[in-house]
N, C-alpha and C positions, 0 to 999 in steps of 0.2 A: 328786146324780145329774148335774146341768149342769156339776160339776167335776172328777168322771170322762168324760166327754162330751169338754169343751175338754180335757184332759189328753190323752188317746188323740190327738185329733185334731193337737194339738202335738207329740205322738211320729211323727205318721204324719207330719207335714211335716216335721219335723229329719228321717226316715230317707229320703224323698226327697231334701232336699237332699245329704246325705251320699253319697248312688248317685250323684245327678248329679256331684256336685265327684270322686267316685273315680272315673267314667267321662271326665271332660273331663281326669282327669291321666292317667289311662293314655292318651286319645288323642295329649296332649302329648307323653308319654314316649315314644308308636310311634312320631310324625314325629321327634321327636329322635332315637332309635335307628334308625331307617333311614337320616337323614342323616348317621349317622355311621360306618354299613358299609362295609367294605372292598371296595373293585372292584382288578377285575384289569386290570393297563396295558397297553393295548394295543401292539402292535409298530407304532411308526410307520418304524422307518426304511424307505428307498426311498420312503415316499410322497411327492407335492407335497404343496404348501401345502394346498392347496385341501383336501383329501382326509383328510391329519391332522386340521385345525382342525375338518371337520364330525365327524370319531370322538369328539374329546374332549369337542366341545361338546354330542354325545350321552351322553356317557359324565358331562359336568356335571364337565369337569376345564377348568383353563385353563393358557394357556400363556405362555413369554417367551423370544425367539429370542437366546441368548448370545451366539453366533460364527458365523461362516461359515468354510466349509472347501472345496479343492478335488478333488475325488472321482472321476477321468478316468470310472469306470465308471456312474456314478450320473446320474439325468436333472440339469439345473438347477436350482435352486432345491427339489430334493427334501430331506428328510429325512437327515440323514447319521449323527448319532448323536442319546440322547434320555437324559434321567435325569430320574426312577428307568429302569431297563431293563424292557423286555416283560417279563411276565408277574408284575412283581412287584404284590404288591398294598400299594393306596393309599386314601384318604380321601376320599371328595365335596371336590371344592371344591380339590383339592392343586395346585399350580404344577408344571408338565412344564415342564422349559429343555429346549431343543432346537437343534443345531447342525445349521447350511443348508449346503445345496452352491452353492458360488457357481455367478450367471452368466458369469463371467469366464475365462475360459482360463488358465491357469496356465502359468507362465510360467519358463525356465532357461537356464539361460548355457551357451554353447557351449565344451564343454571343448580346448586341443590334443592333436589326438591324431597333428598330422605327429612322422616320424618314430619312432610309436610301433609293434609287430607289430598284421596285421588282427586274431588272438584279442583281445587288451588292447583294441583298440579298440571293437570290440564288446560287450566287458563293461562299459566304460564306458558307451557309450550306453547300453547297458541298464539301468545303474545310476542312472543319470539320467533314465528316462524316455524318452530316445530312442529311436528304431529305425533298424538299419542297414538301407540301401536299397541302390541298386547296385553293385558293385563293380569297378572296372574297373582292368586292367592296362596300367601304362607300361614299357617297358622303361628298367630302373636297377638299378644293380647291388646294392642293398638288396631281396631278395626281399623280397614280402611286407610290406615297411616301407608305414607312408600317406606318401603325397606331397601329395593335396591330400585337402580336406574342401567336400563341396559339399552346399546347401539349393537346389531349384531349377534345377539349373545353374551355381549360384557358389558363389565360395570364400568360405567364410564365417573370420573371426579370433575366435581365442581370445575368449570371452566377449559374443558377439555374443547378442541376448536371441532366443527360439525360444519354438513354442509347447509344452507339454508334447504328445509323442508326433510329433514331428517326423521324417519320414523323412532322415538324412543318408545322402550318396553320396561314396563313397572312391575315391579313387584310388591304387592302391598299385602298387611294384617288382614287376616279374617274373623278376628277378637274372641279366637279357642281359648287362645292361655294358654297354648301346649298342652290340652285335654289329651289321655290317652285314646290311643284308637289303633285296630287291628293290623298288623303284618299280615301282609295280603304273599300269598304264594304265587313267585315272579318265573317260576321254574318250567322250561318249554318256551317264554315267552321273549320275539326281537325285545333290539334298545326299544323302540319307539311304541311299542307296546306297554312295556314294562312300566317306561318312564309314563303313560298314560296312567297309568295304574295308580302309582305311585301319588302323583298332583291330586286323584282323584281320593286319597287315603288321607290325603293332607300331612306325606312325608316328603323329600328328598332324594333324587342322584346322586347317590354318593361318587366313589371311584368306582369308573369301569373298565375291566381289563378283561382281553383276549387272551385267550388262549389256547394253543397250538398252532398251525397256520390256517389264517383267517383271510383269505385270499378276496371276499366279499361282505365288509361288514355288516349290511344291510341284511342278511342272510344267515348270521350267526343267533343264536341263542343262547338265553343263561339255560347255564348248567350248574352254577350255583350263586347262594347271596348270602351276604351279612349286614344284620344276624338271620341266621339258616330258618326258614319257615317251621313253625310247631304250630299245631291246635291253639288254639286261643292266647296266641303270643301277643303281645301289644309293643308299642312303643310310642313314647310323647310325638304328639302332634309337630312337626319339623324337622324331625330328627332325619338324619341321613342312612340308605340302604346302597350299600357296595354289591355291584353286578359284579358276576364272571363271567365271558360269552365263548362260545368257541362255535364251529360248524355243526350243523345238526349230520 
């Protein structure tokens, strides 16, 4: 009887043990199988740093930044491209490479475009990244041709460095010839009047100088020019008129 007794009672603890050890491998087997589920990758690009790195480190993916790129449209330092691509699905634990928009400005060389039609020249800039800005007419018998190329106000040479999306300003032929045409009387009149005048004459800014103390240049006037205004004085189409300015 006591060896039916211990028998049963040695069956009943092997079929415990047996429950337990097939319960503690299925628990094993769930966390293993759930760490090994597909998630879907999120879209980082556009994001910053900041912003990706808390998605994936939610998501339990990591990352390694390969390259940096420069993106005129895109914040700094955002997100520019990523592999795998959104929405694909990945692994717990997979490496995202992901390429940065620099901080940096980007940067191109100033192409010649004297001499060349304003269309060409504008496709150019375009084509580089530039943008055309002002346009203004010189009388020269190359209509339409550029005569100069200007950043700021100056002439910039062939291959001068710029930043990308630079505004350039041309100056091109209006195909006069250098026809003669009136000395317009500049006298009473600011710079920025004057020099309105002047564009609109199809002449030049020569040199302009103050004189006496000029404490507000924007507030000074000529009080004289050359060559000095007369009735029906002319000068060739381009030619240059030297202000004098001083306070009114």
């Amino acid at each position: 009887m006591r060896f039916f007794k211990t028998f049963f009672v040695n069956i009943l603890v092997i079929g415990i043990l047996m429950y337990l050890l097939v319960w503690v491998a299925a628990q094993i087997l769930s966390v293993y199988t759930r760490h090994g589920q597909s998630l879907t990758m999120p879209n980082l690009k556009g994001l910053k740093m900041e912003e990706a790195e808390s998605i994936l480190r939610q998501k339990g993916l990591r990352y390694t930044i390969t390259d940096t790129v420069f993106v005129d449209k895109l914040p700094k330092l955002a997100v520019a491209e990523q592999n795998p691509e959104p929405n694909s699905k990945v692994k717990e634990g997979r490496i995202v490479y992901l390429s940065i928009n620099s901080d940096a400005s980007a940067t191109v060389l100033m192409p010649n475009l004297i001499n060349s039609s304003l269309r060409y020249a504008e496709t150019v800039l375009g084509g580089m990244g530039l943008v055309l800005g002002n346009v203004t007419y010189r009388p020269d018998i190359a209509q339409n041709a550029v005569l100069d190329q200007l950043w700021h106000g100056q002439s910039l040479q062939p291959g001068a460095k710029l930043p990308k999306g630079a505004s350039i300003d041309l100056v091109v032929g209006d195909g006069s010839g250098g026809a003669l045409v009136p000395l317009p009387n500049l006298n009473g009149l600011s710079l920025q009047d004057a020099t309105n005048v002047l564009q609109s004459s199809l002449l030049q800014l020569g040199t302009v100088v103050y004189e006496g103390q000029v404490k507000d240049s924007t507030r000074a006037v000529v009080r004289r020019q050359n060559p000095p205004f007369e009735e029906g004085a002319t000068l060739r189409g381009g030619e240059f008129v030297d202000l004098f300015l001083s306070m009114p």
